[in-house]
C-alpha positions in Angstrom: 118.1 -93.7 -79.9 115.6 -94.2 -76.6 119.0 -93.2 -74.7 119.0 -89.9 -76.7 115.7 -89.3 -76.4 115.7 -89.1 -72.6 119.1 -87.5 -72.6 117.0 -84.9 -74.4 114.4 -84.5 -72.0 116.5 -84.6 -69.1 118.4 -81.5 -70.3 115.6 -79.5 -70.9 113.8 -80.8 -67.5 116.9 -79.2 -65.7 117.1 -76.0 -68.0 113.4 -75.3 -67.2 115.0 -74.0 -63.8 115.8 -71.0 -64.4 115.8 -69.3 -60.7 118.9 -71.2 -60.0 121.4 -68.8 -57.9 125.4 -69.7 -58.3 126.6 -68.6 -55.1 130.5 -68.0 -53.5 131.7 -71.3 -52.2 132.3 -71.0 -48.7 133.6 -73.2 -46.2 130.9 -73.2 -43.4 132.8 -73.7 -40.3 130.3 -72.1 -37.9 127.7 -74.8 -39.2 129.9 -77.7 -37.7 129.6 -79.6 -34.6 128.3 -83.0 -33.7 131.6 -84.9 -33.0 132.5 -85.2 -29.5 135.5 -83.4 -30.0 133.7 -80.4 -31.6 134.9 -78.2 -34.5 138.1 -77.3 -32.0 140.5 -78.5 -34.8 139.1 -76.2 -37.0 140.1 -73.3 -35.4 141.4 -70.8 -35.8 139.2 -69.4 -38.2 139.3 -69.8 -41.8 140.6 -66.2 -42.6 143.7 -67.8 -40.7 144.5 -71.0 -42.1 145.6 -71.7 -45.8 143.3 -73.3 -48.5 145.5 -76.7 -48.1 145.0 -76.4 -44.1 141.2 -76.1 -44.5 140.6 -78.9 -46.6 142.7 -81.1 -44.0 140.4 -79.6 -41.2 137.9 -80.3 -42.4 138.8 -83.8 -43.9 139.2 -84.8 -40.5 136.2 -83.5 -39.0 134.5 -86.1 -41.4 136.8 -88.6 -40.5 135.7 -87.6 -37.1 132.1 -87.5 -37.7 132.0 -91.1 -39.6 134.1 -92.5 -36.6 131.3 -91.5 -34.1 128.5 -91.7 -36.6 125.7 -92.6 -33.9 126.8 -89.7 -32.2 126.8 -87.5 -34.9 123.4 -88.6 -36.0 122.0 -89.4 -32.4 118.5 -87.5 -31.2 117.5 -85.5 -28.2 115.6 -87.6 -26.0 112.9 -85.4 -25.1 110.9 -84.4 -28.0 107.5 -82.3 -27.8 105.3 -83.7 -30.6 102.0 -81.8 -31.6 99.7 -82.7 -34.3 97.0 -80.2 -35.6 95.2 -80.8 -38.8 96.8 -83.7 -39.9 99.8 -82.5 -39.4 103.1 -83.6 -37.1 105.4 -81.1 -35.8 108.2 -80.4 -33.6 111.5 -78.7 -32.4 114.3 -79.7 -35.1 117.4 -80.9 -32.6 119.4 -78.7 -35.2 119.3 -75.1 -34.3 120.2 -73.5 -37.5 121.0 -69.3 -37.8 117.4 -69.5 -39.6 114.0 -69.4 -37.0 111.7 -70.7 -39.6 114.2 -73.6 -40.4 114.2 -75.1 -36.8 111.1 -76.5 -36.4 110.2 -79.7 -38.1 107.0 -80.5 -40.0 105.6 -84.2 -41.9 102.1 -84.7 -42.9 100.2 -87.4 -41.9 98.4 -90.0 -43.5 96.7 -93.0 -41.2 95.3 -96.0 -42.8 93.6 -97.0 -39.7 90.4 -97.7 -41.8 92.0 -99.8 -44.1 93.9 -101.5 -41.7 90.5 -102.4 -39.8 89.6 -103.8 -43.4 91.6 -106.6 -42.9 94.2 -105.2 -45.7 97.1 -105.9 -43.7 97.6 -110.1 -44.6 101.6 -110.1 -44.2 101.1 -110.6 -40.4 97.3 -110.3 -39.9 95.2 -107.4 -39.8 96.4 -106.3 -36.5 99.5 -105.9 -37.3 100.2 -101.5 -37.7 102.4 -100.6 -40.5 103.6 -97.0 -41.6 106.5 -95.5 -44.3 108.0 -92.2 -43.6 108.4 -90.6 -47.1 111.0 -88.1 -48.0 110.9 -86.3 -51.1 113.6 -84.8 -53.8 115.0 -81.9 -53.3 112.9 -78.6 -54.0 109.6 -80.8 -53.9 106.5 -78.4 -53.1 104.0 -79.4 -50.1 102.4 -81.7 -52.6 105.4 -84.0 -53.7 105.0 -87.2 -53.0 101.5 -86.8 -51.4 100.2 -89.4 -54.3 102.9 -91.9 -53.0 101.4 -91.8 -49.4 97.8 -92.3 -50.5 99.4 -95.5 -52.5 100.8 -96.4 -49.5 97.3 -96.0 -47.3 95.4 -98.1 -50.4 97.8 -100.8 -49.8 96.8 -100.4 -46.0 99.8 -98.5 -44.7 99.9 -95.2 -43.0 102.5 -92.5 -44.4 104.1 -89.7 -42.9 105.7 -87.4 -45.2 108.3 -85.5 -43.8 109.2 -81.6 -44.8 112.9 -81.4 -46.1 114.8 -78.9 -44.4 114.5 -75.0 -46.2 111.6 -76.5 -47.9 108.1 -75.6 -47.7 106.9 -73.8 -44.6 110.3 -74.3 -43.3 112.1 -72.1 -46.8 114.0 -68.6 -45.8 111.2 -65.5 -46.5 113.4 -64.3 -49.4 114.1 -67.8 -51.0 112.1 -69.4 -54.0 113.9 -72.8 -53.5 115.6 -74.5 -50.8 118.9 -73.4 -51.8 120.4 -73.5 -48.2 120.0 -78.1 -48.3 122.5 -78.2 -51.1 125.1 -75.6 -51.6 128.8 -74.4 -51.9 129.0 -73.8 -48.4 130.6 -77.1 -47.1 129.7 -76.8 -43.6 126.1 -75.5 -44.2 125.3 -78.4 -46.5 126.2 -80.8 -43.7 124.6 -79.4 -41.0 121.3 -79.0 -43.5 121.8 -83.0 -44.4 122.5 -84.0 -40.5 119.3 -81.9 -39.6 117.1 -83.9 -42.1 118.0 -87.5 -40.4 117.8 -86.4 -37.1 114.3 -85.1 -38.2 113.7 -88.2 -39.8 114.7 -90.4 -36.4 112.2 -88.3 -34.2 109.3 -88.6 -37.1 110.0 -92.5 -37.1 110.4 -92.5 -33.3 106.7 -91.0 -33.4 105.4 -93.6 -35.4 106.7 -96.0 -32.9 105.0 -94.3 -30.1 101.8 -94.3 -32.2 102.1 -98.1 -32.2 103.3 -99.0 -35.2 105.2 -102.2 -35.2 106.4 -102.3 -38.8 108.0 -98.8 -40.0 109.7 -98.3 -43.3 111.4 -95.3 -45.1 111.3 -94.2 -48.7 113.0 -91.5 -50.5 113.7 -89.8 -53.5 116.9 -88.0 -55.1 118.5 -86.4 -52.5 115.6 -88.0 -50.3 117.3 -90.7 -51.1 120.3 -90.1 -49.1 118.5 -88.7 -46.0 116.6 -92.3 -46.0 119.6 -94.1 -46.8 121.9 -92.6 -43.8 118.6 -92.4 -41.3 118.3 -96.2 -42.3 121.9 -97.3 -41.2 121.3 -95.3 -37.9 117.7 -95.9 -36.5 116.9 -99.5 -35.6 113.2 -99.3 -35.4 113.4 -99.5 -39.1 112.4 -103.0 -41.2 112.8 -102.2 -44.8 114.1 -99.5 -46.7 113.2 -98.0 -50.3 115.7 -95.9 -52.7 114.7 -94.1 -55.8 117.3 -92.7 -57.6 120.7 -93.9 -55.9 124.0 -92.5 -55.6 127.2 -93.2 -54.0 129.4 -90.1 -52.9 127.5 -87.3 -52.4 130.3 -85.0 -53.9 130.3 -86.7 -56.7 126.9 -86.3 -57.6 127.0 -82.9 -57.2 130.3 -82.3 -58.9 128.5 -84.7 -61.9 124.6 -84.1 -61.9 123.2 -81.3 -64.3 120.9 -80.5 -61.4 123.5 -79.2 -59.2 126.0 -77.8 -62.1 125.2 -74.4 -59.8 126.5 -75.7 -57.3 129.3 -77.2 -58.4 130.1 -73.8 -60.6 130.5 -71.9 -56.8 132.3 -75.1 -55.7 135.6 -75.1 -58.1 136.5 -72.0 -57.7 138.4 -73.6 -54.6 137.8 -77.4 -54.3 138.9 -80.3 -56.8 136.4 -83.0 -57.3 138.3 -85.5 -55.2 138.4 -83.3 -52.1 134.6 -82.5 -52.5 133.9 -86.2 -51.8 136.1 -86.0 -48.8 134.6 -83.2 -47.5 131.1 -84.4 -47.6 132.2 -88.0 -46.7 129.9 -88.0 -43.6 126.8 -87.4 -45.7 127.4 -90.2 -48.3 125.9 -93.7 -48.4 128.8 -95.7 -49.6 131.0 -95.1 -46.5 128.1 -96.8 -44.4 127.1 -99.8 -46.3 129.5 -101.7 -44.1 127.9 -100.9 -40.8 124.6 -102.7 -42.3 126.2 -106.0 -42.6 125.3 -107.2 -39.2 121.8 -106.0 -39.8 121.5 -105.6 -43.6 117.1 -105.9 -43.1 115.2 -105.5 -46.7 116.3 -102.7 -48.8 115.4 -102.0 -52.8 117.5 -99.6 -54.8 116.2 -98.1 -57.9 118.0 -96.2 -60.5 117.4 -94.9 -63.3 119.9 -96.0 -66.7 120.2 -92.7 -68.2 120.6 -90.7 -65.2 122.4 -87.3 -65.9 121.6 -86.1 -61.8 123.0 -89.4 -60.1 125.0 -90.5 -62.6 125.0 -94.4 -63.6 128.9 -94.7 -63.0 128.4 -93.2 -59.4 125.5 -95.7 -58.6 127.6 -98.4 -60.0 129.9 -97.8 -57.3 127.5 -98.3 -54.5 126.1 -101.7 -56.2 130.4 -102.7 -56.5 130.2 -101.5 -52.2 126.9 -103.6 -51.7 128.8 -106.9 -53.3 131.9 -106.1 -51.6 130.1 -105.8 -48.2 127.9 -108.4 -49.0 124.6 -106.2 -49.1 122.2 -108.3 -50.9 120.0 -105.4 -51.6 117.5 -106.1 -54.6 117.6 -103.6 -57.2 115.7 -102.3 -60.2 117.1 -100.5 -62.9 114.8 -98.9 -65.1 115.5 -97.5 -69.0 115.1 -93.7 -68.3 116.0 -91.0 -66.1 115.7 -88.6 -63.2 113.5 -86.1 -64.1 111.7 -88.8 -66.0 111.4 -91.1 -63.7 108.2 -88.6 -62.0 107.1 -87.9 -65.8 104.3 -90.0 -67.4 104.1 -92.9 -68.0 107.9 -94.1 -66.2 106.1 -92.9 -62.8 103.5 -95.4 -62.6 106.3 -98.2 -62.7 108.3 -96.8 -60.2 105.3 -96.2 -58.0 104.2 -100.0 -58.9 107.7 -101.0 -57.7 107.8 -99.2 -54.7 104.9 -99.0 -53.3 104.9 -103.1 -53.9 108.0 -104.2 -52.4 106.4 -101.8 -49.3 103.6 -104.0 -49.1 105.4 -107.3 -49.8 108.2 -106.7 -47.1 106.7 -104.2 -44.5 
């Protein structure tokens, strides 16, 4: 009956969007480079090459792309940070077609006073802690502001980073960032790539501000970024997941969030080559690069999930056990839309916010 009941709520959550736009899948080739080898094999272009040949092309680009991972997810070395009115900003090392796109934004919240209050007892008060928080997809400039001034109360600074096409960062013409999730394969990726290397330089930032213990959280898609930013920046200690999915095709080809985007997708993908395709921007191909360094990670998921499906995160707790990830998780009786509704989101603040200040 409870089940029902959220079901309920869930759908109408995801109806209430009603400026959703089902675009013309396309495959995105020009968006596509990274790999040391480039996007050579994908040539010539698509109006040349069968359907069949460029699902294999681009197949193997991920192939590529997961072979040479800390390539395809490595940062520019030289980065020009400027901070003006609390906020960080700087040249994304993604140039996408889209000016207002490239440059990277994450407000910042120091807990410098509480940390001078002594409210830092893991390692003593001089110890400098700080979580770089990533929303869900289409958040406004205040999502997940109330999770940063959580994170300052328990005496840790947060810097919440701007997704790319969201915010300041969103095409003139656009009423939701669209352009991060889309049927245009190559696109998608770049968008995805673009939002951990953003990620790396923010946390790389932190560092330079001297903090010694640096975290990442995210949400929904959020998720994700944190996820594949976590596998590939060391200066990271402890991770935090809420909402967690395995193959980001899956989800969404699956999620009522993204039927849209699954509607442009099957007009020329199956389901199976959708996962393939977006291999290089989903979480359960990595787990096995953390088992040298697995550090502290929480995954939290919500039962009756209709976006990330529970059979989808079931097969990233089946990777974890398989890879020997000991990752604690928390699975909670509700949803995704839910899960930031009254009263669910005070316990998923309590449980994030506290294994942040237990483990950071």
């Amino acid at each position: 009956m409870f089940k029902n009941f959220i079901h309920k709520i869930e759908r109408e959550r995801a109806r209430q969007d009603t400026n959703k736009v089902v675009r013309p899948f396309e495959w995105g080739v020009e968006f596509l480079n990274g790999i040391k080898s480039g996007p050579a094999h994908l040539q010539p272009s698509p109006d040349l090459m069968t359907r069949d040949e460029m699902v294999s092309a681009l197949i193997q680009y991920n192939d590529d792309a997961l072979g040479q991972s800390q390539h395809f997810f490595d940062t520019k070395s030289s980065v020009d940070y400027r901070v003006s009115n609390g906020w960080l900003s700087y040249e994304s090392p993604i140039e996408s077609p889209y000016a207002s796109n490239n440059r990277a934004y994450a407000r910042y919240f120091p807990a410098s006073g509480l940390e001078k209050a002594g409210r830092v007892p893991r390692d003593g008060p001089d110890v400098r802690r700080a979580v770089l928080v990533i929303p869900q997809w289409n958040a406004d400039s205040e999502g997940h502001v109330a999770i940063c001034r959580l994170l300052n109360f328990s005496g840790i600074s947060a810097l919440r980073l701007t997704l790319p096409y969201h915010d300041r960062r969103m095409l003139p013409e656009f009423k939701r960032a669209e352009y991060l999730i889309s049927s245009n394969v190559g696109r998608t990726i770049q968008a995805c790539r673009q939002a951990v290397l953003d990620a790396r330089l923010a946390i790389q930032w932190l560092a330079g501000q001297g903090y010694e213990r640096i975290g990442i959280l995210g949400t929904s898609i959020g998720s994700c970024i944190a996820f594949l930013t976590f596998v590939h920046e060391p200066l990271l200690k402890v991770g935090v997941y809420n909402h967690v999915s395995s193959y980001f095709g899956d989800a969404v080809w699956d999620g009522i969030t993204t039927a849209h985007v699954r509607e442009g997708l099957e007009s020329t993908l199956t389901r199976e080559e959708v996962r393939r395709v977006w291999a290089v921007i989903s979480p359960n191909y990595y787990l096995g690069r953390l088992k040298s360094n697995p550090r502290r990670g929480l995954l939290l998921s919500g039962k009756y999930d209709l976006t990330f499906t529970p059979e989808l995160t079931r097969l990233l707790f089946e990777e974890c056990e398989k890879q020997g990830i000991n990752y604690d998780r928390a699975v909670v009786p509700w949803g995704h839309y839910t899960m930031g509704m009254f009263p669910f989101k005070y316990y998923a603040g309590y449980k994030m916010i506290g294994y942040m200040h237990k483990y950071l």
